[in-house]
C-alpha positions in Angstrom: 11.6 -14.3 -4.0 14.4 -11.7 -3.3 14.4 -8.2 -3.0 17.7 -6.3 -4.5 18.6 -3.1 -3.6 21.6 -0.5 -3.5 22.0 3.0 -1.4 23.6 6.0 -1.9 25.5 7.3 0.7 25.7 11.0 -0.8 28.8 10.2 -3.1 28.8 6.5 -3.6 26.0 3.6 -4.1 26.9 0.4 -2.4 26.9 -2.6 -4.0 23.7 -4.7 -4.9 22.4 -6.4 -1.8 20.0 -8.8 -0.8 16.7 -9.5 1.5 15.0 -12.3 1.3 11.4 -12.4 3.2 10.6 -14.4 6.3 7.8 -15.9 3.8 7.2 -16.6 0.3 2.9 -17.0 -0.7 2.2 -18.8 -4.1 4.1 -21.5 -5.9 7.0 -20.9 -7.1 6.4 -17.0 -6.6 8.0 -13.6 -7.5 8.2 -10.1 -6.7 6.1 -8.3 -9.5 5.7 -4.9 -7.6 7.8 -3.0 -5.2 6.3 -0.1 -3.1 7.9 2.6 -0.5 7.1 5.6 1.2 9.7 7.8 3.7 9.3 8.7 6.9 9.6 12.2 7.2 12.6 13.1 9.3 13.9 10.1 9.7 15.9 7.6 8.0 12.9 5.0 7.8 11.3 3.8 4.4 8.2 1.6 4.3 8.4 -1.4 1.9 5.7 -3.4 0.5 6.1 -5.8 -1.8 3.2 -8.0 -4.1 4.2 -11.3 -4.9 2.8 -14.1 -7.8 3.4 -17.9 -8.4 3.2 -19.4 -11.6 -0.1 -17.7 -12.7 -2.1 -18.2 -8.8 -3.2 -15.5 -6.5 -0.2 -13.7 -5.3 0.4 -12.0 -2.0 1.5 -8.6 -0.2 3.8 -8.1 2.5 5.9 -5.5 4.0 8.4 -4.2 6.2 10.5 -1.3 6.7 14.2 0.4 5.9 15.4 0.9 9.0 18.8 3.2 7.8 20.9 -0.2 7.8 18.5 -3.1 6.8 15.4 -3.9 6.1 13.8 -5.7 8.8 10.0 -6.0 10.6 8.1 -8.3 8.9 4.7 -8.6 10.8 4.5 -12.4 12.2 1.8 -13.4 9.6 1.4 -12.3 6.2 -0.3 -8.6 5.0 -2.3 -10.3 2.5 -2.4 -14.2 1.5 -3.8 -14.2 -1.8 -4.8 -10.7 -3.4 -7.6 -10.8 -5.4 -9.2 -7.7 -7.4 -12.1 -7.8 -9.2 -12.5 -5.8 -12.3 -9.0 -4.8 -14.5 -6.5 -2.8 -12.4 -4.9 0.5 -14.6 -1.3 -0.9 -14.7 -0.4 2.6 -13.6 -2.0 2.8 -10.1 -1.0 0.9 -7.1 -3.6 -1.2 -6.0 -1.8 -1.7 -2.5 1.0 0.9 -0.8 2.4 2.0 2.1 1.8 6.0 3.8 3.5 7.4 7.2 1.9 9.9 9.6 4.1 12.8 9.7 3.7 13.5 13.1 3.8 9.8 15.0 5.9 8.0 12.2 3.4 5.5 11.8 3.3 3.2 8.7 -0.3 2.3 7.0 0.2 -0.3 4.6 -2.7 -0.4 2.8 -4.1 -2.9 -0.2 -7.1 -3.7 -2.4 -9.2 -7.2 -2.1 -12.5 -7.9 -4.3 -14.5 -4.7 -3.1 -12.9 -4.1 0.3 -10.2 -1.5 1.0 -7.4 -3.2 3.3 -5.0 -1.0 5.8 -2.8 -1.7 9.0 -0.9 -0.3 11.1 2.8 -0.7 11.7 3.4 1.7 14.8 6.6 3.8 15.4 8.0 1.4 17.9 7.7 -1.8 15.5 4.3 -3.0 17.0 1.6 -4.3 14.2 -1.7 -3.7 14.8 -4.5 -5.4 13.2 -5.9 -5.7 10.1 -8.5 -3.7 9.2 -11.5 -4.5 6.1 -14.0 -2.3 5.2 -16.8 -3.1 1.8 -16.5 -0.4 -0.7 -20.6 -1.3 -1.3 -22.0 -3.9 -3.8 -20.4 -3.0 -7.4 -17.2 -1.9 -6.2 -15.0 -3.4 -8.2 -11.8 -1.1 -7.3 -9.5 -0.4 -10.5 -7.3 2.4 -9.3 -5.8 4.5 -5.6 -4.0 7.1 -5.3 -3.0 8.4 -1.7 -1.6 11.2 -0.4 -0.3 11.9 3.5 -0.4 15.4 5.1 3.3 17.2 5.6 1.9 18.6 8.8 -0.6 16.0 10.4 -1.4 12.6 10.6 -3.9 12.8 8.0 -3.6 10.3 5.0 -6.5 10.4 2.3 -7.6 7.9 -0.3 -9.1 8.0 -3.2 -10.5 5.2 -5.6 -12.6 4.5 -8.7 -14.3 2.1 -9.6 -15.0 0.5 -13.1 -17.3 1.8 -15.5 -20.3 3.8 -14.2 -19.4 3.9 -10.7 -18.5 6.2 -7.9 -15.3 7.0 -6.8 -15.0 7.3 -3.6 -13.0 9.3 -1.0 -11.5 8.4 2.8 -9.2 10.2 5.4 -7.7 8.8 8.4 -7.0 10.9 11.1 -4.1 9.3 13.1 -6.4 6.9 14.8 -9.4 6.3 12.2 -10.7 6.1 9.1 -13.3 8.7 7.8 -16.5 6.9 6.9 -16.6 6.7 2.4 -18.2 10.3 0.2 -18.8 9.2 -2.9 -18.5 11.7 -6.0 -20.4 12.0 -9.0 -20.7 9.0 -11.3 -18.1 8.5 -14.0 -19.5 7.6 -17.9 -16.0 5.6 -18.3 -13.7 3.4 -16.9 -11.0 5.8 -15.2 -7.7 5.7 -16.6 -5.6 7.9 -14.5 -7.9 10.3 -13.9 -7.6 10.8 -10.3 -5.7 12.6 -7.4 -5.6 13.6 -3.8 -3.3 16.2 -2.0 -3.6 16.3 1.5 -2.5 19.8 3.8 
């Protein structure tokens, strides 16, 4: 698959260009979602893109606007094969990307079965390593929405589960992630109903 893209310069967009990923996951795959996120004060943008291949198990990848080009794939693939259980709400991303406002650090971040994904893409380029945390038995994950602080590294989460369960709250601090607060039970599958601001 290929990503296309244009910028605006402040009076002009260019012309439609191209990037083409280091890797492509599936058979025959393509891009069916495009994520981003800014870096604040900077002219960086995180990218993450999901990929499928003629019906299989897709994957997610990502990399970052650097002000000229994309560039920074991580040497091996985000996520080979994403697999939710339950039925996502078409309108919440089930995988992203976030910056710390202070360190410019990138969290890409996805959903698999019942574990939260994240990892770290460091200022200077460096990947760290995947991180996988359960979300507890019957935690089938069908919508995330994620919010970064404007003044801190903080970046909180929140996600819902299907019908009758929890959903469930996490902050990372810069260096970790909180451990998971549950609310109250929901009576419904949640359609849109949550939200996060972080200060």
């Amino acid at each position: 698959p290929r990503l296309k893209y244009q910028t605006w310069s402040g009076s002009a967009w260019s012309g439609e260009q191209t990037y083409s990923p280091v890797r492509n996951y599936g058979a025959s795959p393509v891009v069916y979602g495009v994520v981003m996120a800014s870096r604040p004060n900077s002219n960086e943008i995180g990218v993450g893109w999901a990929t499928q291949g003629n019906g299989s198990e897709g994957g997610y990848e990502g990399a970052v606007w650097d002000g000229s080009a994309i560039t920074g794939e991580p040497s091996a693939i985000l996520q080979a094969g994403i697999t939710i259980s339950g039925t996502p709400n078409p309108n919440n991303e089930m995988y992203g990307v976030a910056f710390e406002s202070l360190s410019g650090d990138a969290i890409f971040y996805w959903l698999q079965n019942i574990n939260y994904v994240y990892r770290v893409r460091s200022a200077d380029g460096t990947w760290q390593a995947a991180v996988s945390a359960s979300m507890g038995a019957n935690r089938n994950i069908e919508m995330m929405e994620v919010a970064a602080s404007p003044v801190s590294d903080r970046i909180g989460w929140v996600m819902c589960a299907d019908v009758t369960a929890n959903c469930r709250f996490l902050m990372w601090d810069g260096n970790a992630m909180s451990s998971i607060t549950d609310t109250t039970t929901v009576s419904a599958t949640p359609v849109g109903m949550s939200g996060i601001s972080v200060t």
